[in-house]
SETOR-571358 format. One record per residue: z, x, y of N, C-alpha, C in turn; residue in one letter. Coordinates in pm, whole numbers, padded with zeros to 5 digits, always signed. Each point is the difference from the previous one (the first is absolute). Layout:
N
ZXYZXYZXYa/...
//
This chain:
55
+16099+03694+14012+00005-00143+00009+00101-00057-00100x/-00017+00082-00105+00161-00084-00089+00122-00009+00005x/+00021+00120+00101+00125-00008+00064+00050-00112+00074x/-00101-00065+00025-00002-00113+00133+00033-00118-00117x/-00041-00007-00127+00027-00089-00112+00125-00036-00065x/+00096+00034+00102+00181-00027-00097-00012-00103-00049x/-00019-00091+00090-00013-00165-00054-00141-00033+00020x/+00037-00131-00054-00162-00075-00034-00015-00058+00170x/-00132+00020+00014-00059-00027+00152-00116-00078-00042x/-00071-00033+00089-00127-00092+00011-00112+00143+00059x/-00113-00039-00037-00137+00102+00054+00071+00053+00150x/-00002-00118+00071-00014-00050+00119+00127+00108+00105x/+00103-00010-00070+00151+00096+00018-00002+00131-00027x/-00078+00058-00114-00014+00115+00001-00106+00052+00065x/-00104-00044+00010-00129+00041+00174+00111+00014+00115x/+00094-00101+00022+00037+00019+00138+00075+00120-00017x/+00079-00001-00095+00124+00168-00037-00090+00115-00033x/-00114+00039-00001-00140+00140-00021-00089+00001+00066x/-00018-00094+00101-00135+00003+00023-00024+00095+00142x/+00090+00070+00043+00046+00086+00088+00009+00141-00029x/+00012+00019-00122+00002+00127-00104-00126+00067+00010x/+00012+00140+00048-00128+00078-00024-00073-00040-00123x/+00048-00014-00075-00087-00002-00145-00029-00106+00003x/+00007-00159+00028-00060-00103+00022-00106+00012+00078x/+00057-00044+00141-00059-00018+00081-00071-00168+00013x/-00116+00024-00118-00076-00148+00011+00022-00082-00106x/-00021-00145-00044+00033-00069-00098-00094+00029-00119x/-00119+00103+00052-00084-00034-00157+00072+00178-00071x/+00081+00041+00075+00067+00120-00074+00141-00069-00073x/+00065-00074+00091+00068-00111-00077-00001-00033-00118x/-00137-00102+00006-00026-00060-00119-00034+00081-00096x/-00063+00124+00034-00047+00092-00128+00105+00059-00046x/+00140+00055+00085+00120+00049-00067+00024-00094-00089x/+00046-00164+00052+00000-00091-00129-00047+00016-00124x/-00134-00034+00040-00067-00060-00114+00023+00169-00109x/+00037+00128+00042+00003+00113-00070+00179-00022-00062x/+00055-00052+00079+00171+00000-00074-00052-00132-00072x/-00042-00036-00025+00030-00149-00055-00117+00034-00174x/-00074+00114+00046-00065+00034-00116+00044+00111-00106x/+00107+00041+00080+00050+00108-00080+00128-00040+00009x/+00052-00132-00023+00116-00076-00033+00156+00023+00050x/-00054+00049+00134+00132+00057+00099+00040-00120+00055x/-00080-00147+00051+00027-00097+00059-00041-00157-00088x/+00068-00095+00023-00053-00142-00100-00023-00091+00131x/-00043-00087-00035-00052-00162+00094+00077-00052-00076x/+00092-00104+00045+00049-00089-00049+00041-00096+00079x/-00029-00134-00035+00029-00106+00138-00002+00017+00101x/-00113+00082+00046-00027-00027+00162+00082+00163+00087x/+00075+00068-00107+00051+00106+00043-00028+00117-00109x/-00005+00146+00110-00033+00070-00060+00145+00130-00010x/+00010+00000-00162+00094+00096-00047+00006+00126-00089x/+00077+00073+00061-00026+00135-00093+00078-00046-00098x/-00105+00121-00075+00036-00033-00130+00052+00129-00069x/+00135-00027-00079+00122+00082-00064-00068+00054-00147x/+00040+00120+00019-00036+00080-00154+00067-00061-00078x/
//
C-alpha cells in the first residue's frame, strides 16, 4: 500500500488504487493496514490528506 503513497492522496483515493489487491480485498483490511502504517510512523494525516512519511 505505500507504494501507492508517492503523493499525498485522500482515504477515499487510495481505497479506490488497493482495494482490488489480493491483500486488501475489504475496507476493514484497509483500515487496519492504516491504522498499522500510521502507528509505526510509515504514514501522517495532515489536512485532510494522507502522506508518507520520509526517514
Amino acid at each position: 500500500m505505500l507504494e501507492n503513497l508517492r503523493e499525498p492522496q485522500t482515504v477515499s483515493s487510495l481505497w479506490g488504487a488497493v482495494r482490488s489487491r489480493s491483500e486488501v480485498v475489504t475496507f476493514q483490511r484497509f483500515t487496519l493496514a492504516l491504522d498499522f502504517l500510521y502507528l509505526i510512523g510509515a504514514v501522517e494525516w495532515d489536512d485532510g490528506m494522507l502522506r508518507r512519511k520520509q526517514p
